[in-house]
N, C-alpha and C positions, 0 to 999 in steps of 0.2 A: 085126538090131540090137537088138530088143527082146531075144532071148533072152541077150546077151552082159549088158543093164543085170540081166536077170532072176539071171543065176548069180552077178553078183556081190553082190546084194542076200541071195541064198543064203546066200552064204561069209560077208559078213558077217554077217548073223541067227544064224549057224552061229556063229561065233565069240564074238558078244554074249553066245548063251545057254550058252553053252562056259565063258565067263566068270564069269557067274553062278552056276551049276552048282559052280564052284571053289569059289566064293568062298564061297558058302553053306556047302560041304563042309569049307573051312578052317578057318571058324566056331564050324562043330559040332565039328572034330577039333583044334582046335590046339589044344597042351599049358598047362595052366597054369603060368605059368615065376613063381617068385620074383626082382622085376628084381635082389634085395640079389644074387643066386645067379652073376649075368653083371655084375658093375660088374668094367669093366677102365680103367685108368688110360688115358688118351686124352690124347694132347699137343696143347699148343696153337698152333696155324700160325697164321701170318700168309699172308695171300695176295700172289703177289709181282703184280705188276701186268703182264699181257698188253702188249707194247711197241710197241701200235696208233702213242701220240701221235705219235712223232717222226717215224713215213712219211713218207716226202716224196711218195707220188700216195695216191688212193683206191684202185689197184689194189695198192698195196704193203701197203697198211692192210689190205686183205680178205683180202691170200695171210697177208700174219701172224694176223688172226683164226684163218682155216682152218685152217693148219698150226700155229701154236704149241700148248703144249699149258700148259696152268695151273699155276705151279709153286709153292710152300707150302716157308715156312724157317718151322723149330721152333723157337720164342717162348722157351720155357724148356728145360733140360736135362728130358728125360723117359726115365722109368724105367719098364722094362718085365719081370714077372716072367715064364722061362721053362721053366713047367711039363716040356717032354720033357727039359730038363736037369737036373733034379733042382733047381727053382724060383733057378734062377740069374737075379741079375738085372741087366738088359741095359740099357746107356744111350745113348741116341744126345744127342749134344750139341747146346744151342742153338746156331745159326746156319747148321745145314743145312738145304740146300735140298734138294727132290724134287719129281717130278711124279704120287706117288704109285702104283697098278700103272699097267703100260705097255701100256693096255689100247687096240685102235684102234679110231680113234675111231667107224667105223660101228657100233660094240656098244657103244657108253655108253649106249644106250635102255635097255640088258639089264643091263648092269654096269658102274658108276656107279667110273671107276678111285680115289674118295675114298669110295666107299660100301664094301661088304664086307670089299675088300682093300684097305684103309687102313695098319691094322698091320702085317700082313705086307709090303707093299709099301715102308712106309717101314725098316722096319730090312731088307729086303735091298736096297735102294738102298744106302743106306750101306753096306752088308756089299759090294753091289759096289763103289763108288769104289773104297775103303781097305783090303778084300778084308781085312778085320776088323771086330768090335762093340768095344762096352767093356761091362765088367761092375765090381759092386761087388762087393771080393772080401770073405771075412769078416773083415778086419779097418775095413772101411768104405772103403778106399781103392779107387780106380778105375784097373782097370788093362785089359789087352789079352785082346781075348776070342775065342782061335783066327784068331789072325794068321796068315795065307799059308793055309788050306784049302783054297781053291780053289771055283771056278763050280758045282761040283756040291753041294757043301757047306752052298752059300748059298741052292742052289735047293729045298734039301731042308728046311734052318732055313722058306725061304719058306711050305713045304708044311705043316707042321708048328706055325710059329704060324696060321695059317688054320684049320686045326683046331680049335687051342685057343679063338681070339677068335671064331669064327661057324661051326664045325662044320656049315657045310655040305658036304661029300665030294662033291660032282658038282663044284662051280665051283672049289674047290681043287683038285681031280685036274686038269680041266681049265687054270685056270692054272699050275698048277706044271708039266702038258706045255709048257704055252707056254714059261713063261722056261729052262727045260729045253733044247727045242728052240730056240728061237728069241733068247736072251738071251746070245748069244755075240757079237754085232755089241755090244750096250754092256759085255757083259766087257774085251772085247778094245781098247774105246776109252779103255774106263779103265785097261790095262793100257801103253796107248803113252804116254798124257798124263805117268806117272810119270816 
């Protein structure tokens, strides 16, 4: 029994100084960023409210805690420029709701679905319901931005603002496999609801 308390005190020691070791090394290597250099336009949500109160047991209160997931309506009309289109810009209207990426929820420790992929996740939400954006076209007028393109289309805009707003290439590649692979069950629900 000793030796089981003893490895694990290992693995973590192992891990603490693993930690340290990073973080020191992040320290010393991490780039000096001009913040002016990364300011992107960031809409403002409102939080919709988790629909604990109205349970009628404790256990109906905890299965909605558990499984619902947080969902954020955009306060104002927010514009978004998009740089791989030749800086077309993109609007999603106030009074949409989302739940931001559709990330599960055993990996929000790792990846925060309002942290990273906030941008990306909110205009391809939208891009799936209505399976279109809007854009301000150059006469200032807001019109229809690649209406009917389809799931692959939206997963790829997904990939691509990820890029642009926090370029980091592992956790983009990795969610854009996800909703790639996996984001046909909410294509599809929004394609019966019409």
């Amino acid at each position: 029994m000793e030796s089981v308390f003893y490895w694990i005190g290992v693995f973590v020691g192992s891990l603490l100084l693993m930690y340290i070791f990073f973080y020191i090394l992040y320290l010393i290597l991490k780039p000096r960023v001009n913040p002016e250099d990364s300011v992107i336009s960031m809409p403002v949500l409102r939080p919709v409210p988790i629909p604990t109160l109205k349970q009628p047991t404790p256990i109906h209160k905890m299965t909605v805690f558990i499984f619902e997931v947080r969902k954020w309506e955009v306060v104002e009309d927010w514009h978004y420029t998009y740089k791989s289109d030749g800086n077309t810009e993109l609007v999603i209207p106030k009074g949409f709701v989302f739940d931001g990426a559709s990330i599960p929820r055993p990996f929000w420790a790792i990846l925060n679905p309002i942290g990273l992929l906030l941008i990306p996740g909110l205009l391809h939400d939208y891009a799936y319901k209505y399976d279109q954006l809007w854009q301000v076209n150059a006469r200032g007028k807001i019109v229809s931005y690649n209406e009917g393109k389809g799931k692959d289309f939206w997963d790829n805009l997904f990939k691509n603002v990820g890029r642009e707003v926090n370029g980091f290439f592992l956790v983009n590649g990795i969610a854009w496999i996800a909703v790639a692979v996996g984001g046909s069950g909410a294509w599809n629900k929004h394609r019966l609801a019409e």
